[in-house]
C-alpha positions in Angstrom: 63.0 142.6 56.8 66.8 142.9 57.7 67.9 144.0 61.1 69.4 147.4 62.1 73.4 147.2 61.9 75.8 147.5 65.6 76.5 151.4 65.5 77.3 151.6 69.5 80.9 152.2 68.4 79.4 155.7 67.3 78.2 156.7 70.8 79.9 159.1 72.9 81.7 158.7 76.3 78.8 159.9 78.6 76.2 157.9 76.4 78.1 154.5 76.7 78.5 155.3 80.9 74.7 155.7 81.1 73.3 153.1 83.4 69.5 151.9 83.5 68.0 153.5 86.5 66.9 150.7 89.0 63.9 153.4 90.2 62.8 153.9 87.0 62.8 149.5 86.7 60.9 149.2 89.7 57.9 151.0 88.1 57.0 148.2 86.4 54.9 147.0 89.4 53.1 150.5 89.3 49.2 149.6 88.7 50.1 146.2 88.8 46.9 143.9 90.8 47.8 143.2 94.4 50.2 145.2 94.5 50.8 148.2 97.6 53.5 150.4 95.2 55.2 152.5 98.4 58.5 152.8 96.2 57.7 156.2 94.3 57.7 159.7 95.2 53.8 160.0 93.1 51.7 162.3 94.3 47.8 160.9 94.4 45.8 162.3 91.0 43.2 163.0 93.5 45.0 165.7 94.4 45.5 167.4 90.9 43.7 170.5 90.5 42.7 169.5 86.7 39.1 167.8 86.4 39.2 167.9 82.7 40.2 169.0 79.9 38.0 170.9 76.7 39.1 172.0 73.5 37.1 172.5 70.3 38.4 171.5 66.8 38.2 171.7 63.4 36.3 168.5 61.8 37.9 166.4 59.4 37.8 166.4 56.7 37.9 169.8 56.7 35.4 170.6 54.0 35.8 174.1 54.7 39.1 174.4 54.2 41.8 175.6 57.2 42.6 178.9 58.8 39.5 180.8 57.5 36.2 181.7 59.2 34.8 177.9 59.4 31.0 177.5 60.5 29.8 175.8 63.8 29.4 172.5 61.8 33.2 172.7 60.8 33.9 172.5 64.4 33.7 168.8 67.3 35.0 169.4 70.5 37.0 167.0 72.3 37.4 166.4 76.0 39.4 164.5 78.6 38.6 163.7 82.2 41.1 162.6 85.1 39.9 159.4 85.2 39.1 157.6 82.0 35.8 156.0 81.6 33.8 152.9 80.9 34.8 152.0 77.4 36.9 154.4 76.7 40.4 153.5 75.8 41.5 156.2 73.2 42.6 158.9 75.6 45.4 159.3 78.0 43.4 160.4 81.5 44.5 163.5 83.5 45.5 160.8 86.4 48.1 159.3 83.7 49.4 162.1 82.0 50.1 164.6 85.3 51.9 161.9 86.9 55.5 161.2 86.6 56.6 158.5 84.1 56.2 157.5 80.9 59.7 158.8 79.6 59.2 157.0 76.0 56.0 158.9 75.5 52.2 157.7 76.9 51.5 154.1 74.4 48.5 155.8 73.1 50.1 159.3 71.3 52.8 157.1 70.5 51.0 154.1 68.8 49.4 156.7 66.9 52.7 158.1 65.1 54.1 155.2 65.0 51.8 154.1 62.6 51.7 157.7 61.0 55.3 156.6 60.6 54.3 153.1 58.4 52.0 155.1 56.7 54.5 157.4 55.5 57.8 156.5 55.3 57.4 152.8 55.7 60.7 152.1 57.2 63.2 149.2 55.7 64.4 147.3 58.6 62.9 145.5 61.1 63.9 146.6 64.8 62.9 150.5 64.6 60.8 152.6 67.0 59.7 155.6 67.9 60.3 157.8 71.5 58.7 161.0 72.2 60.6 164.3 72.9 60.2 167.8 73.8 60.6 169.3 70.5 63.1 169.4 67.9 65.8 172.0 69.8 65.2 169.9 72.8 66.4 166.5 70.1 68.9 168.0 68.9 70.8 168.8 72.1 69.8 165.2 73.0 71.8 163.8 70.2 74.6 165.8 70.4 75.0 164.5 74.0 74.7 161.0 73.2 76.8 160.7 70.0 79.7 163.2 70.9 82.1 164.5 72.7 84.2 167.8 73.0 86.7 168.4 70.2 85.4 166.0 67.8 83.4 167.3 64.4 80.4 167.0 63.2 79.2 167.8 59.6 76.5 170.6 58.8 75.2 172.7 55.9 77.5 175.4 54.6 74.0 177.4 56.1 71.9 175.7 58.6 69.6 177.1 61.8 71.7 179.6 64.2 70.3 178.1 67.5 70.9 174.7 65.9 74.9 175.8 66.0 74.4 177.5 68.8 74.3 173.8 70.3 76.5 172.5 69.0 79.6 175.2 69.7 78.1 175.4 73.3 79.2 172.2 73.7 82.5 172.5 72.3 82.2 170.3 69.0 83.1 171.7 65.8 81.0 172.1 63.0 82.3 171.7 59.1 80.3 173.1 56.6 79.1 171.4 53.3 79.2 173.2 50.0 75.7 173.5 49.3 73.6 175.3 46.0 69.9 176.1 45.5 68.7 172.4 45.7 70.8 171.6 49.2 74.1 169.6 49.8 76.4 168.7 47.2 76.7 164.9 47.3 80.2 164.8 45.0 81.6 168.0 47.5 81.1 166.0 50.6 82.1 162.8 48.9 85.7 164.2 47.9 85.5 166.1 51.3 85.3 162.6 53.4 87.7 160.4 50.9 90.6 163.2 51.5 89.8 163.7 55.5 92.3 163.8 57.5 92.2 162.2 60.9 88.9 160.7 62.7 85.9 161.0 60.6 82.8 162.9 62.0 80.2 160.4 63.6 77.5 162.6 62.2 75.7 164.5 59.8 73.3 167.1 60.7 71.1 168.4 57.9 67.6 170.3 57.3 66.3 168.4 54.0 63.5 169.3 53.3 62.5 173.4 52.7 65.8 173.8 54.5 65.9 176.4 57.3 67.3 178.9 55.9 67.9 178.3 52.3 64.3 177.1 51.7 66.4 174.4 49.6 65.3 170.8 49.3 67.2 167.7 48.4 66.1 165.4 45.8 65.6 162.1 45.7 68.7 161.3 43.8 70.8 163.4 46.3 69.5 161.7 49.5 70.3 158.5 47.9 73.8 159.6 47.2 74.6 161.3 50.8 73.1 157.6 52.5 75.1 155.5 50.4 78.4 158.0 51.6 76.5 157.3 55.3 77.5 153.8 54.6 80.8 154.1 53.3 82.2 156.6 55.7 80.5 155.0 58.6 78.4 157.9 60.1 74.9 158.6 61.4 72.4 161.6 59.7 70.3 163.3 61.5 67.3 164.5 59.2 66.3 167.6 61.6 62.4 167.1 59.8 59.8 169.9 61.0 58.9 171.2 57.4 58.6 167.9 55.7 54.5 168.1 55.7 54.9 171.9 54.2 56.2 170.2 50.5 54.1 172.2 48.1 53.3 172.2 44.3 55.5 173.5 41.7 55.6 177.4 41.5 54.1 179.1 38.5 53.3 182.5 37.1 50.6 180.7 35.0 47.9 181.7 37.6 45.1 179.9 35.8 47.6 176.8 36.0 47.6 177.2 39.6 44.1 175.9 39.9 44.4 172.7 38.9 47.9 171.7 40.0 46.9 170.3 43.5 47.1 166.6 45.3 43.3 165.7 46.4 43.3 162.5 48.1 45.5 160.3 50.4 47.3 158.0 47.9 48.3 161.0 45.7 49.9 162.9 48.7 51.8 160.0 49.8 53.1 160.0 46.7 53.7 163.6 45.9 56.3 163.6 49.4 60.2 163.4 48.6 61.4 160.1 50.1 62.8 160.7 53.3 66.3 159.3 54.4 64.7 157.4 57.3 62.5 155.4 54.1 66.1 154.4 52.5 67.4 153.3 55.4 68.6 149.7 55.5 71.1 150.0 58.1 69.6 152.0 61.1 71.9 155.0 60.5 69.6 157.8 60.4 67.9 159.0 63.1 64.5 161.4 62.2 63.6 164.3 64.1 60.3 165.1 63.5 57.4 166.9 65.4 54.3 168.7 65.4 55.3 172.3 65.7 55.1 173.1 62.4 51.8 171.4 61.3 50.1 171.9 64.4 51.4 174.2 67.4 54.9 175.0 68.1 53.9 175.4 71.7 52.5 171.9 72.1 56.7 171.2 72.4 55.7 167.4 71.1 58.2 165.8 68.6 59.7 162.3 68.4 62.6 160.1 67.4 62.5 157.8 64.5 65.4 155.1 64.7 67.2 151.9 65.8 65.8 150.6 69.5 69.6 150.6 70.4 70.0 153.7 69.4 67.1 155.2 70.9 67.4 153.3 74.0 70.1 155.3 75.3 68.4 158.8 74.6 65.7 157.3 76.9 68.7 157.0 79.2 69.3 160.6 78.7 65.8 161.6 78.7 65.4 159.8 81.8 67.3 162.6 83.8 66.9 165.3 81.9 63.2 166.4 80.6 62.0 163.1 82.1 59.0 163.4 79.3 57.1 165.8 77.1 54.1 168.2 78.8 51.7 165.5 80.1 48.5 167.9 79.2 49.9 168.4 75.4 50.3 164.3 75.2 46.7 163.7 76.9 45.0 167.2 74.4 46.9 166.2 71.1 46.3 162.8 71.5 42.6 163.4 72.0 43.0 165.8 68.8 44.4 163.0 66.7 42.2 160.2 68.3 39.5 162.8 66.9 40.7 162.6 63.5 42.5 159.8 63.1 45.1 158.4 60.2 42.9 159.7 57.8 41.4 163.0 59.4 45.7 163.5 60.2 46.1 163.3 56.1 43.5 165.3 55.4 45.1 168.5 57.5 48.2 167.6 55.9 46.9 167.7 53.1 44.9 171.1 53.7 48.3 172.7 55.1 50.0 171.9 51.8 47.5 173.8 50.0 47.8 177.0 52.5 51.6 177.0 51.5 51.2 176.6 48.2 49.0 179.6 47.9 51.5 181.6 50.5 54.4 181.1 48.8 52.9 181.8 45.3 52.1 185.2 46.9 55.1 185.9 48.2 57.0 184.9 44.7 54.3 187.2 42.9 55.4 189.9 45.2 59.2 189.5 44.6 59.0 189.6 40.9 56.5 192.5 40.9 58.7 194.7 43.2 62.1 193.8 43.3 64.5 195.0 40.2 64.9 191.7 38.3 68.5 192.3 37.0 69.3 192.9 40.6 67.8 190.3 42.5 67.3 186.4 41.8 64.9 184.2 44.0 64.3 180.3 43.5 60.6 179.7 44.4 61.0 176.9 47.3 58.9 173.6 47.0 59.2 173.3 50.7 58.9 174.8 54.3 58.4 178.4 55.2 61.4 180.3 54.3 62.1 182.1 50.6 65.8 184.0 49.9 66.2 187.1 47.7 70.0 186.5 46.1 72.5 189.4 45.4 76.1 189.5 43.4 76.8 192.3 45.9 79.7 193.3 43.4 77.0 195.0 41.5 76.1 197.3 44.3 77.3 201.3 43.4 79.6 201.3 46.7 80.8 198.3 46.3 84.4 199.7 46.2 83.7 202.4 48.7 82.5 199.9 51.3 86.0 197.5 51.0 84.7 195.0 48.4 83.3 193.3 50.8 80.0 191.8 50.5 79.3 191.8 54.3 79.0 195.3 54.4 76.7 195.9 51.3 74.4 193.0 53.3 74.3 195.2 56.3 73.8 198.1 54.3 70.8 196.4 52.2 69.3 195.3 56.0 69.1 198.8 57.5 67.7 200.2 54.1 65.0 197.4 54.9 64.7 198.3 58.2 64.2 201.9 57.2 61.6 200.8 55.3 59.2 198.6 57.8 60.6 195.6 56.4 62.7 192.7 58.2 64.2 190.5 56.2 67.2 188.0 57.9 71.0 188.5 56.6 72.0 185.3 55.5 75.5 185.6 56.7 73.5 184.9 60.7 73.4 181.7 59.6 76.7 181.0 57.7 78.0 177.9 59.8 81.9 178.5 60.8 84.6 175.9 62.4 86.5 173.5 60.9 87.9 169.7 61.3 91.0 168.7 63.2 93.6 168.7 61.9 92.1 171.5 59.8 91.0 170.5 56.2 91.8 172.8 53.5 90.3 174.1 49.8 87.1 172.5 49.8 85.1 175.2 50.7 86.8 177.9 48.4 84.1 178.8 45.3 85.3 182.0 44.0 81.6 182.1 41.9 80.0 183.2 45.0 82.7 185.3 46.6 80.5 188.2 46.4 76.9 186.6 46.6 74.9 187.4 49.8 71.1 186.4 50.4 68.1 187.5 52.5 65.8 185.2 54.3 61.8 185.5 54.1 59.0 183.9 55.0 55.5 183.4 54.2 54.3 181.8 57.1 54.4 184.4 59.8 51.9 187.4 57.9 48.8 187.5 56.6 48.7 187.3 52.4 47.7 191.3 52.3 50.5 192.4 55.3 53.1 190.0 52.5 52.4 191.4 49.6 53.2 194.6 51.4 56.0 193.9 53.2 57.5 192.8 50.0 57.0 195.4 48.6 58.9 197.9 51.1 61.9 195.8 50.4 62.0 196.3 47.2 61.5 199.9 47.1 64.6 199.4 50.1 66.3 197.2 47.5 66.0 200.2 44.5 67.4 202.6 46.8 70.5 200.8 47.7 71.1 199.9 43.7 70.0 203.6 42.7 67.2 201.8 40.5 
């Protein structure tokens, strides 16, 4: 396997003045035989309040199936003490994990998705790794530390996730939005967009690949492939922002017999059913994945992790190292027991079981869209990924359309309080329009007068149950007949 290509040149000014901390090297000797550590400000675990830890679990292989009633037989419970003992060397005791340390994430959580890695995306060069983090959000604002600085651009998805920009115009960098249609970023847009930049190229690409937060888009294989190889020739770093990847689903039909059959049901055919990720084309070490369990697990767990080149990744360790320091011990010590539970395979098997749950979601909520919203009105692309759906509009075709200045922002607003009105919240699309611009500014590749007047709604499946869906699809369309006078 090759190694990962010199991208340092690519780091910003307060990641290349990061120092190692010499505290942090002297804990080497921590634990070590012989050794009287005085040097560290640890409190004793015998003083920890936490005796041990219980949680009960669902049993793979999940036979049952996931998120139902499930039988006392469906469930194992898992435990973990302060000290480990005899024999036992899968979990990360209370004594570890409540202590300070451990910034890269405790080995035996991180072994684990390291290999989950192998398994799954089987990474092309040599000299990658993986470091733990407090989330996504928390990763993002990591990277944008480390590989910019005020004033200079990044690239982003015309759309993308609000607190996600949020970030990034906190910190003073500018965003430039990618022309994007119902399957994600258009590889020939961005590739006449970087041949005719003007002035210093962005260092990074920030997208949402995979059931795309908020377009519910996903790019193909083909497309990844074609945005990587423009990685390569314009010489800058994506960051695949990954949380939905696991939530890929089968394609949608109205065929509901067809549905029954059209299903992965073992390991080998799920691996093979995922889009290839960006960080599984990646011959150079110029991606860096952001992935986590909030979406397949807990959000609240707040466990995610870094896939990338160890140079790379050393210096957010740098970062991390006086920042968050290191994820919650107690979710690293409880997942890890979780996982430890299940293991590679039992891990699959809920993946595979979640697929299934979002199948069947989003086939609901499609069923409900083309049952009660006016089809000559309203246009929705069944997702094969995440959580989110849109409902499209040519806003042009709305009756006060002229009355309300031609301009589609105010027929969206108008369409959101109808929805209101009717005990439906669906998200304005416009909230997560990305702004900004290069400098110097660049200049008519954004202009598309075929969607001058096209606004869109976001949805999604995962936050009701299926009856409270159905239903609350239903109030926007009755919101949406109003508005149109259907």
């Amino acid at each position: 396997m090759t190694q990962a290509k010199d991208l340092s040149h690519l780091l910003s000014v307060e990641a290349n003045s990061r120092k190692a901390s010499p505290l942090k090297s002297a804990f080497v000797y921590y634990g070590k035989p012989g050794m009287t550590f005085l040097g560290g400000g640890l409190p004793l675990a015998d003083y920890f309040p936490i005796e041990k830890i219980q949680a009960t679990i669902p049993k793979a292989p999940f036979e049952e199936g996931i998120g139902g009633n499930i039988s006392e037989k469906g469930f194992t419970d898992i435990e973990v003490l302060k000290r480990k003992q005899e024999g036992d060397d899968s979990h990360i005791e209370l004594a570890r994990s409540l202590q300070y340390g451990y910034t890269e994430g405790h080995t035996e959580i991180m072994d684990f998705v390291k290999e989950h890695t192998k398994i799954v995306h089987k990474v092309p060069y040599e000299d990658w790794d993986v470091i733990a983090t407090a989330g996504n959000t928390e990763a993002w604002d990591s990277i944008l530390r480390t590989f910019t600085t005020r004033g200079e651009t990044i690239l982003v998805e015309d759309h993308s996730f609000s607190s996600a920009l949020e970030t990034v115009n906190a910190l003073g960098v500018n965003t430039f939005p990618i022309p994007m249609d119902a399957e994600g970023i258009l590889p020939d847009k961005l590739s006449d967009l970087l041949d005719n930049w003007v002035g210093p190229k962005p260092k990074l690409l920030y997208t949402i690949p995979t059931g795309q937060n908020p377009t519910g888009s996903s790019l193909s294989t083909e497309r990844r492939k074609k945005v990587y190889e423009l990685a390569c020739k314009h010489d800058f770093i994506i960051i695949e922002d990954e949380p939905y990847y696991f939530l890929q689903m089968e394609t949608y039909t109205t065929d509901k017999e067809a549905r029954k059959g059209k299903a992965v049901h073992n390991h080998e055919e799920f691996l093979k059913a995922m889009i290839p990720s960006f960080i599984s084309m990646d011959v150079e070490g110029r991606v860096i994945r952001l992935d986590s369990f909030s979406k397949v697990l807990a959000p609240g767990l707040r466990f995610g992790w870094f896939v990338g080149q160890k140079n790379l990744l050393e210096r957010l360790v740098r970062l991390h190292e006086v920042s968050i320091q290191n994820p919650s011990g107690l979710t690293q010590s409880i997942t890890n027991a979780l996982l430890s539970s299940w293991k590679q395979e039992g891990y699959l098997e809920w993946l595979i079981k979640i697929r299934e749950e979002y199948t069947h979601k989003r086939d609901v909520a499609i069923d409900a869209i083309n049952e009660f919203c006016p089809k000559d009105i309203v246009s929705c692309l069944p997702p094969v990924a995440g959580m989110f759906f849109t409902v499209h509009f040519d806003a042009s075709k709305h009756p006060k359309f002229k009355e309300l200045n031609e301009e589609p922002l105010n027929i969206e607003k108008s369409i959101y309080e109808q929805s209101l009105k009717q005990g439906c919240l669906m998200i304005p699309g416009s909230w997560f329009k990305a702004e900004g611009n290069s400098v110097p500014p660049q200049t008519g590749i954004l202009e598309n007068p075929e969607t001058k007047n096209m606004i869109f709604f976001r949805g999604t499946y995962a936050a009701v149950p299926l009856e409270e869906l159905a239903k609350g699809l239903e109030k926007f369309g009755k919101a949406v007949k109003i508005e149109f006078g259907v």
